[in-house]
C-alpha positions in Angstrom: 30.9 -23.0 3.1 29.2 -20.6 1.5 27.5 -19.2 4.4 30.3 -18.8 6.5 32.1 -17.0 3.6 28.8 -14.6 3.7 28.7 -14.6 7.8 32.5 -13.3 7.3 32.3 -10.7 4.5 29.3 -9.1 6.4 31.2 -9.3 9.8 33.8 -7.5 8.1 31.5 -4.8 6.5 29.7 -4.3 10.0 33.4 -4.3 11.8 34.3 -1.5 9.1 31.1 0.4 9.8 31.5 0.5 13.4 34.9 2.1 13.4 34.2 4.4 11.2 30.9 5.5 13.4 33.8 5.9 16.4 35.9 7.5 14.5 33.5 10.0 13.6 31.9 10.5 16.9 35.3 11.3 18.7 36.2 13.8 15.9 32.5 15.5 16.4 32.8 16.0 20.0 32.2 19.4 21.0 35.0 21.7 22.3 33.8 24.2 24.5 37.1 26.1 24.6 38.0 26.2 20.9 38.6 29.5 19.1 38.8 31.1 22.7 42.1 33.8 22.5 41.9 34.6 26.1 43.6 31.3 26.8 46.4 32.2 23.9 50.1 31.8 25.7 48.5 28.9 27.8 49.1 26.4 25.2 52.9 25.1 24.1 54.7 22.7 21.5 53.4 25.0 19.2 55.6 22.9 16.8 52.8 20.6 15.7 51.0 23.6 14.1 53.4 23.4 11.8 53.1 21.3 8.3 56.4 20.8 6.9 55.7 19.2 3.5 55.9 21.4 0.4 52.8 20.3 -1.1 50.5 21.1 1.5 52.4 24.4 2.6 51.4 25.6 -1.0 47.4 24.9 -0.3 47.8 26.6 3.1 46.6 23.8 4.7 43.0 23.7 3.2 43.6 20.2 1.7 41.9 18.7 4.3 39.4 16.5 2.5 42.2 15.7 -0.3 45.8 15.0 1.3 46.5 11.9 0.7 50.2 9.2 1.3 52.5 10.7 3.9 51.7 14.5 4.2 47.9 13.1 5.8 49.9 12.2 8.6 50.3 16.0 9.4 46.6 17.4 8.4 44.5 14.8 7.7 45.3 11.4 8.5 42.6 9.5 6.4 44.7 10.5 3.7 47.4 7.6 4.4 44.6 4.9 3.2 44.5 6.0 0.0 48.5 5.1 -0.4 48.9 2.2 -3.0 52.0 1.0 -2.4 55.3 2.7 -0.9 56.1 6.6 -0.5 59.4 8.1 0.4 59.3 12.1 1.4 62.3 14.3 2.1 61.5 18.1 2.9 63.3 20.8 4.1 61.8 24.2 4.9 63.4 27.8 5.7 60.9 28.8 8.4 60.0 32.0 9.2 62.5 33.7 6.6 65.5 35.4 8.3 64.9 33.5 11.6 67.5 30.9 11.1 65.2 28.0 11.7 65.6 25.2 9.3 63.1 22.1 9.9 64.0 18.5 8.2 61.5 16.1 7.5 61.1 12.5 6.6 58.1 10.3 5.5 57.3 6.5 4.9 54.5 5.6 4.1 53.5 1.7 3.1 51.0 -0.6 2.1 49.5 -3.1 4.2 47.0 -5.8 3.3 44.2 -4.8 1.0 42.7 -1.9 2.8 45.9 -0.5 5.5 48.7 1.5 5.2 51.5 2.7 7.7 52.6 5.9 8.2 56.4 6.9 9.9 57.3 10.8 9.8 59.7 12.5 11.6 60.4 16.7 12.2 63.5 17.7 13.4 63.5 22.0 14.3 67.3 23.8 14.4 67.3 27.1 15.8 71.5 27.6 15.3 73.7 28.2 18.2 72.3 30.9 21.3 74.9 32.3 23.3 74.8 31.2 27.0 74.0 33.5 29.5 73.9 34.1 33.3 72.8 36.6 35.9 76.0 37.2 36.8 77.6 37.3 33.3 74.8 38.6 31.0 76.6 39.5 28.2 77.6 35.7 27.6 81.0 34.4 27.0 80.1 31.2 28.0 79.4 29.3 24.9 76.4 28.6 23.1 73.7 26.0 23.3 71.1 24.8 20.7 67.4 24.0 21.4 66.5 20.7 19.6 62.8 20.1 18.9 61.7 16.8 17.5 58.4 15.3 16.2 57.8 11.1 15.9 55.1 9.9 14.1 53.6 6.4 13.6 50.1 6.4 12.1 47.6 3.6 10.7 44.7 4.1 8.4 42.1 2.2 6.3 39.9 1.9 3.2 36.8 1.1 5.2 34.8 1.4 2.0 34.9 2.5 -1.4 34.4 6.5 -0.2 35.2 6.2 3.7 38.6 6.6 4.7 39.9 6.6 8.6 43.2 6.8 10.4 45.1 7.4 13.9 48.3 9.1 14.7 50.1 8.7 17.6 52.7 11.1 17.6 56.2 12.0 20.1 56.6 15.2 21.0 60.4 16.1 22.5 62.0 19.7 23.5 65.1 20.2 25.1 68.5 21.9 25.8 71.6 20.3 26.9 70.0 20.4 30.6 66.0 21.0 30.3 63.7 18.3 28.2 60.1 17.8 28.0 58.4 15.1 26.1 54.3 14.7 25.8 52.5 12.5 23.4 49.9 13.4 21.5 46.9 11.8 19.4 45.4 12.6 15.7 42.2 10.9 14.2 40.6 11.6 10.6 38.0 10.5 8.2 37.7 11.6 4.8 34.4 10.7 2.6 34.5 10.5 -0.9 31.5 11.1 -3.2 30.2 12.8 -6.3 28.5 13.0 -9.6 30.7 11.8 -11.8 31.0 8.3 -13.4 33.5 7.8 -10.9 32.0 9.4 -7.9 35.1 10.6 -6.7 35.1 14.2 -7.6 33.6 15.4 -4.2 35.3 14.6 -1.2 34.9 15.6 2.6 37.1 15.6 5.4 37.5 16.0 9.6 40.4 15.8 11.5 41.2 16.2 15.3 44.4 16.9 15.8 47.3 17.5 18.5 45.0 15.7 21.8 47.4 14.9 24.6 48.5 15.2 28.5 50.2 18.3 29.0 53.9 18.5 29.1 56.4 20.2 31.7 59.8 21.2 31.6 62.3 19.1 33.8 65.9 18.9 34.3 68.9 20.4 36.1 68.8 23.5 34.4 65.8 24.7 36.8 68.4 24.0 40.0 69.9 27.2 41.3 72.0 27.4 44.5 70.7 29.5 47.4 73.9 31.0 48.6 73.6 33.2 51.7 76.3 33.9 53.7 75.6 36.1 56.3 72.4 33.3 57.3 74.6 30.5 56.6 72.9 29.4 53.7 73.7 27.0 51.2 71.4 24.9 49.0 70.5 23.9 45.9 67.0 24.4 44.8 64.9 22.7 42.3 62.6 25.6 40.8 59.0 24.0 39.5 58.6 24.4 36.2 54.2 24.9 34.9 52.9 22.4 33.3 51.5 23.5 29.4 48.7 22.3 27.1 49.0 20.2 23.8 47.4 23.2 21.0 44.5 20.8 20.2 42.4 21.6 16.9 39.2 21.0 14.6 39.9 20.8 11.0 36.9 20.8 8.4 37.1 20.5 4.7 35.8 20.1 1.3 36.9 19.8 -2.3 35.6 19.0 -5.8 37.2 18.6 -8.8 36.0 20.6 -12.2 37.8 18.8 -15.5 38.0 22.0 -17.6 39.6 19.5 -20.7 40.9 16.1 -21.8 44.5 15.6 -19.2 43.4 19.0 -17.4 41.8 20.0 -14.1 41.0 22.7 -11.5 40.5 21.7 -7.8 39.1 24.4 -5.3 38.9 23.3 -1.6 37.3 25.1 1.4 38.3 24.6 5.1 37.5 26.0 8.2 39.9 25.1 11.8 38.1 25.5 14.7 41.6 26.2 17.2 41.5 25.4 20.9 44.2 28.6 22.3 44.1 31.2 19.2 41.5 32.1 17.0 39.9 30.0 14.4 40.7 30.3 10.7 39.2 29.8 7.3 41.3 28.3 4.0 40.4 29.2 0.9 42.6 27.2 -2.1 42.8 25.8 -5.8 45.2 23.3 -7.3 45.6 23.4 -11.2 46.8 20.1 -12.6 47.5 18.5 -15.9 47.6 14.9 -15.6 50.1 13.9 -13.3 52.8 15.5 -14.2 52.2 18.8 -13.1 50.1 20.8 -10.6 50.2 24.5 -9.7 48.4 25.5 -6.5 47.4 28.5 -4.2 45.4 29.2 -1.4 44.4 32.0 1.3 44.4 32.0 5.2 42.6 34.2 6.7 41.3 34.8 10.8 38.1 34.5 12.3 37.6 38.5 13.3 36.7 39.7 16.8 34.2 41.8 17.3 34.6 43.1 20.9 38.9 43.8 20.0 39.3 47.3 20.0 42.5 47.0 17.4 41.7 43.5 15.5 45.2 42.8 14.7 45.8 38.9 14.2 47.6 36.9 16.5 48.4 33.5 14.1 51.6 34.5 11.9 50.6 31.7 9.4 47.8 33.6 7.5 47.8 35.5 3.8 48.6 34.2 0.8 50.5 30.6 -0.3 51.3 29.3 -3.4 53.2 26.0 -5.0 53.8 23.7 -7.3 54.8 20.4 -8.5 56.7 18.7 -11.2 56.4 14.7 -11.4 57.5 12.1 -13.4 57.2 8.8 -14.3 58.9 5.8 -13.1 58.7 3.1 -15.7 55.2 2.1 -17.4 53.5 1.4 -14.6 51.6 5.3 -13.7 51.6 4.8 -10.0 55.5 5.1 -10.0 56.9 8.4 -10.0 59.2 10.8 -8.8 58.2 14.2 -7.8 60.1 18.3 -6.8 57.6 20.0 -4.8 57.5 23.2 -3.5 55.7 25.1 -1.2 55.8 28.7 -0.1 53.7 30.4 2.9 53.4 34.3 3.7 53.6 35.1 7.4 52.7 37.9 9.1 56.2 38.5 10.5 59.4 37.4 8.9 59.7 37.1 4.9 57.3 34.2 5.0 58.4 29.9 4.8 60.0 28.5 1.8 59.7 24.3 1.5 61.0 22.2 -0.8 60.6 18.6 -1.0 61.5 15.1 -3.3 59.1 12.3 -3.5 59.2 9.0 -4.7 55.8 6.5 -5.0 57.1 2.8 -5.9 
């Protein structure tokens, strides 16, 4: 009995070992295209560059190696394993200031077994109501329409060990007007590793993520059908234009973190990351998260471009780089510490526009 309780426990260890080896070897697979801005405009659903929770908003995205619950599903989704019971996100972000695009987003994350947890998110994108147009009446009068974008996300991930953590994401990708859709599905994959020289040996952490790998997607519907009227050949058809199919804006993200107590209930936490982008250029992250216990946590960070050295005017072509900044307030829900409720919020400077605002509610029970 014995043995077969020892054959188990190391088939279990070995199991554990080989899918994080996979995992890793499938996010450390060379892209030759990545950082290449020549291809920029040939990639779409440029949707799922976008993180909509507040708390990684304010770190600019270099949390890589740190996310954890249901914002990993967006960055990093190792992060999800190191959920401990059930999280519920709302957020609900002003994009691009003075745009009129609002994005809602909903989270779920929960426990399963000793070492899983499941992920659920969904991103809904409202541009407002566009006036409808034609060739032959260009200055509209006939109604508006409103684009809907919408992101589904189911995602797995596990405690392999006590410092490995791994995860998947498959995610649903939809866009579409009242008569043109296209959908596309897309994969994530993450590991974070967690080390250090503490007494806890959790004060340094690593993490990789691939992100946003899928077929490409085309536009379909009978909003591409236009009626060839001629009469003086004697024609009348309608014609179905073809609409060119559009890549999925796959990335490489890379980070680390450590964190420095400066005092008893207090803590600083800078983090490094580096995203090595398949259609636009790549970026660095530079970020810090003050916290004291876990009540409260300010945080900042700094995005910056990879330059080019054969542009004659070096302008940048991402709008999410400079400065971003955030914070949280969180408080306990009865005794037990791993109950809370939490207002986060997250702001991000663009380039264009008067920059993102997110705010979000939390709840770990």
């Amino acid at each position: 009995m014995h043995r077969k309780k020892l054959y188990s426990t190391r088939m279990k260890k070995a199991l554990n070992h080989i899918l994080a080896a996979g995992l890793l070897l499938v996010l450390t697979a060379p892209q030759a295209t990545a950082g290449n801005e020549d291809r920029v405009g040939q990639a779409g659903a440029s949707e799922l560059l976008i993180n909509p929770w507040a708390r990684t908003a304010g770190w600019g995205g270099c949390n890589i190696a740190l996310v954890r619950g249901v914002e990993a599903m967006n960055l990093n989704v190792a992060g999800l394993g190191m959920n401990k019971g059930t999280e519920v996100v709302f957020a609900q972000t002003d994009w691009l200031k003075g745009s009129d695009i609002k994005i809602s987003s909903f989270g779920v994350a929960q426990k399963v077994g000793e070492s899983g947890s499941l992920g659920l998110s969904v991103m809904s994108m409202r541009f407002g109501d566009i006036e409808r147009t034609t060739e032959a009446q260009p200055d509209g009068g006939l109604g508006t329409f409103s684009p809907q974008f919408l992101t589904v996300a189911f995602s797995y991930a596990k405690e392999f060990s006590n410092s490995i953590y791994g995860g998947l994401t498959v995610r649903m990708v939809s866009e579409s007007i009242n008569d043109v859709k296209s959908q596309g599905l897309t994969i994530d994959a993450g590991i974070q590793y967690i080390t250090g020289f503490n007494e806890a040996k959790d004060d340094l952490k690593f993490g990789i993520a691939l992100r946003n790998v899928g077929t490409p997607m085309k536009f379909d519907g009978e909003g591409l059908a236009f009626r060839n009227d001629n009469a003086l050949a004697d024609i009348n058809v309608l014609q179905q234009q073809r609409a060119e199919r559009f890549e999925m804006p796959s990335l490489v993200c890379i980070g680390v973190s450590y964190n420095i107590p400066l005092a008893t209930d207090h803590r600083l936490t800078p983090a490094l990351s580096f995203t090595s982008n398949s259609f636009i250029r790549d970026q660095f992250g530079v970020g810090f998260e003050y916290g004291f216990r876990q009540m409260f946590m300010l945080r900042g960070a700094y995005t910056f471009d990879k330059k080019d050295k054969n542009a004659i005017v070096d302008d940048p072509i991402s709008s999410l780089i400079g400065l971003s900044g955030g914070m949280t307030v969180q408080v306990p829900l009865g005794k037990k510490s791993e109950k809370s409720f939490a207002i986060d919020y997250g702001y991000r400077a663009t380039r264009t526009f008067d920059g993102s605002h997110t705010i979000g509610a939390r709840f770990n029970l």
